[in-house]
N, C-alpha and C positions, 0 to 999 in steps of 0.2 A: 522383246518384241522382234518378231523376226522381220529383215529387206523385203519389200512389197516384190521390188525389181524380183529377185530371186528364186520368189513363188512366180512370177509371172513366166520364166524364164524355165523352170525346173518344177512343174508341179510333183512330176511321181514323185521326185524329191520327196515331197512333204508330205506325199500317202504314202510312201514305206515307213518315214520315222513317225506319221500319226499309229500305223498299224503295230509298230514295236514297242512304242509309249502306250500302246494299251489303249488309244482311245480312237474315237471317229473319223474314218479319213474323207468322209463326203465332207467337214469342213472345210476341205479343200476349195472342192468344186463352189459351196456355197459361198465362201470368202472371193473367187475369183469372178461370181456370176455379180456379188453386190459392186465390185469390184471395175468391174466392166461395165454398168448400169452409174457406177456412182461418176466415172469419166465422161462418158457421154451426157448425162444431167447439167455437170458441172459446164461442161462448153456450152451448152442450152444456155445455162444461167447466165454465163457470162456473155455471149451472147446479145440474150435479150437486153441487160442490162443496157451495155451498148447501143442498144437501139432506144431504150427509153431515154438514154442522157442527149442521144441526135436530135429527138421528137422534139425536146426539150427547148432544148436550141432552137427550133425551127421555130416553135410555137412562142416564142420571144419575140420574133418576127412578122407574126401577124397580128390583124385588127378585126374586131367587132364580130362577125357571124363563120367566119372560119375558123378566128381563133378558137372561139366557143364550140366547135363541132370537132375540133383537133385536141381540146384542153378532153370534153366528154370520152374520146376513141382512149384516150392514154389513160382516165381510170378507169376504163374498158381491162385494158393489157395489164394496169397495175393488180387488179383483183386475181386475176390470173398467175402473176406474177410474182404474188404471194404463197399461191399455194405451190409454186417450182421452187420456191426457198425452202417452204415448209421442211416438202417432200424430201429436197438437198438436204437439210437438217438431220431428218429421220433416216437416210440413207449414211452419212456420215456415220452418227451413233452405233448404228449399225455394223459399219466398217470397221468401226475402234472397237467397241466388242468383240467383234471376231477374229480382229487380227492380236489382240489380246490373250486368244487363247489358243494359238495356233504355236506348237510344239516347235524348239529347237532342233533342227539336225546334227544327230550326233558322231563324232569320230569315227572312221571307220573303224578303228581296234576298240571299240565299245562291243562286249559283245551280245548277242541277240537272245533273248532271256525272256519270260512272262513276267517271273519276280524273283525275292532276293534268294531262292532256292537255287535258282540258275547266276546266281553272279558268282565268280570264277577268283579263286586263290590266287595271288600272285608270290607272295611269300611271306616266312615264318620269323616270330623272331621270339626267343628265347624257349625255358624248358617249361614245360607244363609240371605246376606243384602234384606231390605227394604227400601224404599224411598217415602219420603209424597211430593215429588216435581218429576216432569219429568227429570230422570236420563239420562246424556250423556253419548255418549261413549267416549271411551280411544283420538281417534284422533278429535273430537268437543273439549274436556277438551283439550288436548297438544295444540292445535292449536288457544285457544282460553287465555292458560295461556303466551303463548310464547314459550314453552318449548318440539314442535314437529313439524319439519316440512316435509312432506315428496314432497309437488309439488318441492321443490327447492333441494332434493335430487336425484328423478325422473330425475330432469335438468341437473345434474352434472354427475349422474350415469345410470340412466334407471332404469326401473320397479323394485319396491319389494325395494330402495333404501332409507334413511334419513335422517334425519338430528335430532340428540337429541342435543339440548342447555340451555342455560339456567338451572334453578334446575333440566331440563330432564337430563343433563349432571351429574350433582352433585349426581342425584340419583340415576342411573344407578351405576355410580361409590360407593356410599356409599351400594349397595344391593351386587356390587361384594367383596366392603373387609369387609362386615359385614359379611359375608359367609365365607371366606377363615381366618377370624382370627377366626371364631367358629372353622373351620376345624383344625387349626391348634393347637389350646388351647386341641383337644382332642388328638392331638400325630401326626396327618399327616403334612409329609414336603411337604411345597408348592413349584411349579413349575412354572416361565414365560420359557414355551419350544420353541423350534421354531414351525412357523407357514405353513413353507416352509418344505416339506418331500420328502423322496426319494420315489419311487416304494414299494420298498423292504416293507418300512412301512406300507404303505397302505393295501398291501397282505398281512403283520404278524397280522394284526388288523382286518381282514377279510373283511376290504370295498372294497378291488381289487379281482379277479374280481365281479363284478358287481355293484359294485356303482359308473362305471366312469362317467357316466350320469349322476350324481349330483355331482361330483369332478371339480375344477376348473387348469386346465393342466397350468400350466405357460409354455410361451414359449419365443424365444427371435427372434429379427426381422434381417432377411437377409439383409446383404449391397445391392446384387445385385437387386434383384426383390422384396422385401417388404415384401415376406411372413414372417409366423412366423413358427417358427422349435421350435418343442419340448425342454426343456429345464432340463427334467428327474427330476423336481420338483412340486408339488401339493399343493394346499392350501387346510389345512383342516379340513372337518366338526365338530370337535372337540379335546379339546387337548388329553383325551382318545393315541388317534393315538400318536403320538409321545411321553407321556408318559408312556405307555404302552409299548412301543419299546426302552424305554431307556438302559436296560438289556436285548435287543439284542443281542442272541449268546454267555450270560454269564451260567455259573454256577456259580448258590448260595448254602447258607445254610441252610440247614432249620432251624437252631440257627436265622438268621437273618429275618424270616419270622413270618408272613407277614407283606409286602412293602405296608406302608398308602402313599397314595402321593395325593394332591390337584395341578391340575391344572388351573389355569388361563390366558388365551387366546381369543383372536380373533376368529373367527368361518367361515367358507362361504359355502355355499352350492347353486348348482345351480338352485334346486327346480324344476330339471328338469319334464315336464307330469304333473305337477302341474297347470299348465296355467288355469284360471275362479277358483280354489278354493283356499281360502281363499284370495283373493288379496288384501281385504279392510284391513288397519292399520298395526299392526306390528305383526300378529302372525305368517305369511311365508314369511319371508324376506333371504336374499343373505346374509347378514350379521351381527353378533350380535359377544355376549360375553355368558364365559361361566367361572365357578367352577366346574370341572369335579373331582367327586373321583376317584382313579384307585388302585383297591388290587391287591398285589401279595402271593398268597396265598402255604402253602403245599398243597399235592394231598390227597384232606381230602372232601368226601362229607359236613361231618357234618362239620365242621370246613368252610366251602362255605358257608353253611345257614345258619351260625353263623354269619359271617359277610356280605351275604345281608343282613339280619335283621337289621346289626349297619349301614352300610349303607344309607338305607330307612329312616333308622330312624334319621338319620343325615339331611336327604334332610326334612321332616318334621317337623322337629323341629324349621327348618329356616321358614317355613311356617307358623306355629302356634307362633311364636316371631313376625311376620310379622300381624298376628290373619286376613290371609287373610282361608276363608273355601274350603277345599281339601278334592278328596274322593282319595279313593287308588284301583286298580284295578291288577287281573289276569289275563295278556295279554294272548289269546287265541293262537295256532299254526297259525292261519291264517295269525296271524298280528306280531307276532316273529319274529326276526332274524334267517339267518340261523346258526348262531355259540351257538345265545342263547338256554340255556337249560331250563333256568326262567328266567321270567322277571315283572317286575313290574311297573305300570306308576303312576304316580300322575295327578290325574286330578284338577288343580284349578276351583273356579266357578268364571264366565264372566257374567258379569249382561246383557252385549251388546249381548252375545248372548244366553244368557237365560239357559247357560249350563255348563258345568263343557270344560276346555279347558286342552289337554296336556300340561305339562312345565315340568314333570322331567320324567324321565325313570331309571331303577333300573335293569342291565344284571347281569348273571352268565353263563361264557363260558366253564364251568369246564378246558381240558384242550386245549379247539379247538384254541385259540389264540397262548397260549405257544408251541402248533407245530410249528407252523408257524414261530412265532418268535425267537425258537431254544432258548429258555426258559425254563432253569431246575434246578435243586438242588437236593445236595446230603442228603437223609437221615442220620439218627443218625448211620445204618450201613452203609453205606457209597455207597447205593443204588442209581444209579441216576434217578430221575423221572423228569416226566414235571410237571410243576408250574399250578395251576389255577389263573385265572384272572375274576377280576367281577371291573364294573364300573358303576359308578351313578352320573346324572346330580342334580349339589348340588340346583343349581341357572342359570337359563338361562336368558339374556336381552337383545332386550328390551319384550319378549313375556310377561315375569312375570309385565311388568308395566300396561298390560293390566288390569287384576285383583286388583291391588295393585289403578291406579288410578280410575277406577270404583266406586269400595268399597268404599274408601276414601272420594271421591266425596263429596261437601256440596252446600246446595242450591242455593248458589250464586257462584258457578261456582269454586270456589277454591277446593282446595285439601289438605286433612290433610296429614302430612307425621307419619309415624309409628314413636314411641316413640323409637324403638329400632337403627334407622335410625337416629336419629337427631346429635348426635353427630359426623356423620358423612358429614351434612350438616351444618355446622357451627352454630348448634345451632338452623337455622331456625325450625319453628314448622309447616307452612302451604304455600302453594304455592298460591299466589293470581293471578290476574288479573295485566299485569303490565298497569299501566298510561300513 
C-alpha cells in the first residue's frame, strides 16, 4: 500500500508508474477526489459530533417544555446524523479499495517495457549444452525413466496435474533441502508455515485484490443443498504469503533487523487465462514446491539493495552448484508487480525449448507490504517506521527439473544426477531406465 502523503504530494508520480505497469492512471485522480471528499466528511462528522455531546450537556440542564423541545431538535440532527456516518462509512470503503490497488513506484533503473519481451539481460552465466544424439525433453526422459507421470495425474486431479515418483520423487525432495540447508548454513531460519491463510494475509502481501483469479478459495459443503460456502481460507501461491505475515501487526527492533527466513511449502496456483500456453510438461502446473527467501528489512534504500543483491545471489549460486546455465534479467514496468519497486528474474536454459525459461524471481517492495501488513519498528530514537520486505524464489519444483533433467540427459536415455545432489539421493549417481 502506497503513503497517502505522497500521492498527495507527487500525483504525476503515480500516473507515469500506473501508465508503465500497464494499468489506469485516472485512479489517480479518482483516489485523490474520494480522498479530498472523504477529509472534508470526516471534519463534518466530527464536527457535528461535538455539537451533539454540547446539546447534550445543555439539555441536562433544563426542565419540562424546553427540555422536551431541545430533547425533539437533537433526534432531529441525530437522523441526519446517521446518514453522515453512513455516507463516512461508504466513503472510507471506498478509499481502502482504491488505495489498495494503486501501484508502487518503481526505481528509476527499472526499465520501461509493456512486457517480458522488453525486460533487459543483465548477465550470463555458464555454457549452453550440446548434444551429438537427438536430445528429449523433460516429459519423454520422466516418462520413459519411470519417474513422471502426468496422464495418471490428469486422471486423479485434472489438467496442469502429476505425479513425481520414483528418483522424480527422491529429487525433487533432494533440490528442496539442498537449498534450504544452503539457506540455512548462511543465518536464515527455516519455516514449514501453513499453507491455508486467512484474507487478511493475502491483502498484507499484496495478492488480494487482484490475484483472486489465480487463488484457490477453500470452501466447506452445505448439509442442506451441497453447495459449497466460502470457508475465509486460501491456498497459497507461495510461502512468501504467510511468512511474510508472521509479524503481522508487530513492532520490532531495528537491533533485531533484518528477519532471514526460508520458507518451504507447497504451492497452488490456478493458472488462471492461461489456458493453450504452456500446457505441455511441468513448467505451468496447479501445483509444486518451493524455497522462498523473505527479508525483513529497516527502512533503508541502500540497506534493500544490499540485500537484493545477497538474495540473487543466494538463488544463483543454487544454480551454478547445480552447473545448470542461467541468465539474470531487469524486469521491465510492464511485466512488474504492482507493489514491486525492482525486481529481478532468473532465467534457466530449456534445451526443449531452445530458450532460457523462468524459475526464480528476486522482489523489493520497499515499504508497500509493511503497510498492509501493519509492520514496523522502532528506530535507535525510538522512531516508529514501516519495515521493508524483499523476497526471492530460492528453488522452484518441479519447473527447475525441466532444465536439470535436459541437461543431464545421456544418450541412452538415462540421467546423470548433479554431484551436489547425490547425497541426498542415497548415494545414487544416475537415473536409468528401469527393467
Amino acid at each position: 500500500m502506497i503513503d497517502i502523503h505522497l500521492l498527495r504530494e507527487n500525483p504525476e508520480v503515480f500516473k507515469t508508474t500506473a501508465v508503465n505497469k500497464g494499468m489506469d492512471a485516472s485512479i489517480v485522480d479518482t483516489l485523490l477526489k474520494v480522498d479530498t471528499e472523504l477529509s472534508a466528511l470526516r471534519l463534518e462528522v466530527e464536527t457535528e459530533r461535538a455539537q451533539q455531546n454540547a446539546t447534550a450537556k445543555k439539555i441536562s440542564q433544563l426542565e419540562g417544555t424546553k427540555r422536551d423541545e431541545a430533547i425533539a431538535d437533537m433526534q432531529t440532527g441525530k437522523e441526519a446524523f446517521k446518514k453522515q456516518e453512513e455516507k463516512l462509512r461508504e466513503l472510507e470503503a471506498e478509499f481502502q479499495h482504491l488505495i489498495l490497488l494503486m501501484p508502487n513506484p518503481t526505481l528509476e533503473k527499472v526499465p520501461v517495457g509493456k512486457d517480458d519481451t522488453e525486460n533487459v539481460e543483465i548477465r550470463t552465466w555458464g555454457e549452453l549444452p550440446t548434444f551429438d544424439f537427438e536430445a528429449k525433453d523433460h516429459i519423454t526422459l520422466g516418462e520413459s525413466l519411470d519417474i513422471i507421470d502426468i496422464p495418471r495425474g490428469v486422471k486423479v486431479s485434472g489438467s496442469r496435474f502429476y505425479f513425481l515418483k520414483n528418483e522424480g520423487a527422491m529429487l525433487e525432495l533432494a533440490i528442496l533441502r539442498y537449498t534450504l540447508e544452503k539457506l540455512v548454513s548462511k543465518g536464515f531460519t527455516p519455516f514449514v508455515p501453513p499453507v491455508l491463510v486467512k484474507h487478511e494475509a493475502m491483502t498484507g502481501t499484496s495478492y488480494f485484490p487482484g490475484g483472486e483469479e489465480q487463488t484457490y478459495a477453500v470452501g466447506v459443503q452445505k448439509e442442506k443443498d451441497g453447495e459449497l460456502e466460502a470457508d475465509g481460507l486460501y491456498l497459497v501461491g507461495t510461502s512468501e504469503v504467510p511468512v511474510a505475515s508472521y509479524h503481522y501487526d508487530e513492532m520490532l527492533s531495528e537491533e533485531e533487523l533484518p528477519k532471514l527466513y526460508a520458507g518451504i511449502s507447497n504451492c497452488f496456483r490456478r493458472e488462471a487465462g492461461t489456458y493453450g500456453k504452456d500446457t505441455q510438461g511441468l513448467y505451468r502446473i496447479h501445483q509444486f514446491q518451493k524455497v522462498e527467501q523473505v527479508v525483513i528489512s529497516k527502512n533503508d534504500p541502500e540497506e534493500s539493495a544490499r540485500l537484493h543483491d545477497m538474495i540473487l545471489k543466494n538463488a544463483e549460486e543454487v544454480l551454478q552448484d547445480l552447473k545448470l546455465p542461467y541468465r539474470v534479467v531487469d524486469v521491465c514496468t510492464g511485466d512488474i508487480g504492482q507493489g514491486q519497486v525492482y525486481k529481478n528474474d532468473i532465467e534457466t536454459w530449456m534445451p526443449s525449448r531452445d530458450s532460457y525459461g523462468e524459475t526464480h524471481s528476486c522482489s523489493t517492495f520497499y515499504e508497500f507490504q509493511s503497510r498492509r501488513l501493519k509492520l514496523r519498528y522502532k528506530d535507535a530514537e525510538g522512531k516508529k517506521k514501516f519495515c521493508h520486505t524483499l523476497n526471492n524464489t530460492c528453488i522452484a519444483s518441479p519447473r527447475i527439473l525441466i532444465p536439470l533433467l535436459e541437461i543431464y540427459q545421456q544418450a541412452d536415455g538415462s540421467v546423470v544426477i548433479p554431484e551436489v545432489l547425490r547425497p541426498y539421493m542415497m548415494g545414487k549417481e544416475v537415473i536409468t531406465t528401469k527393467k
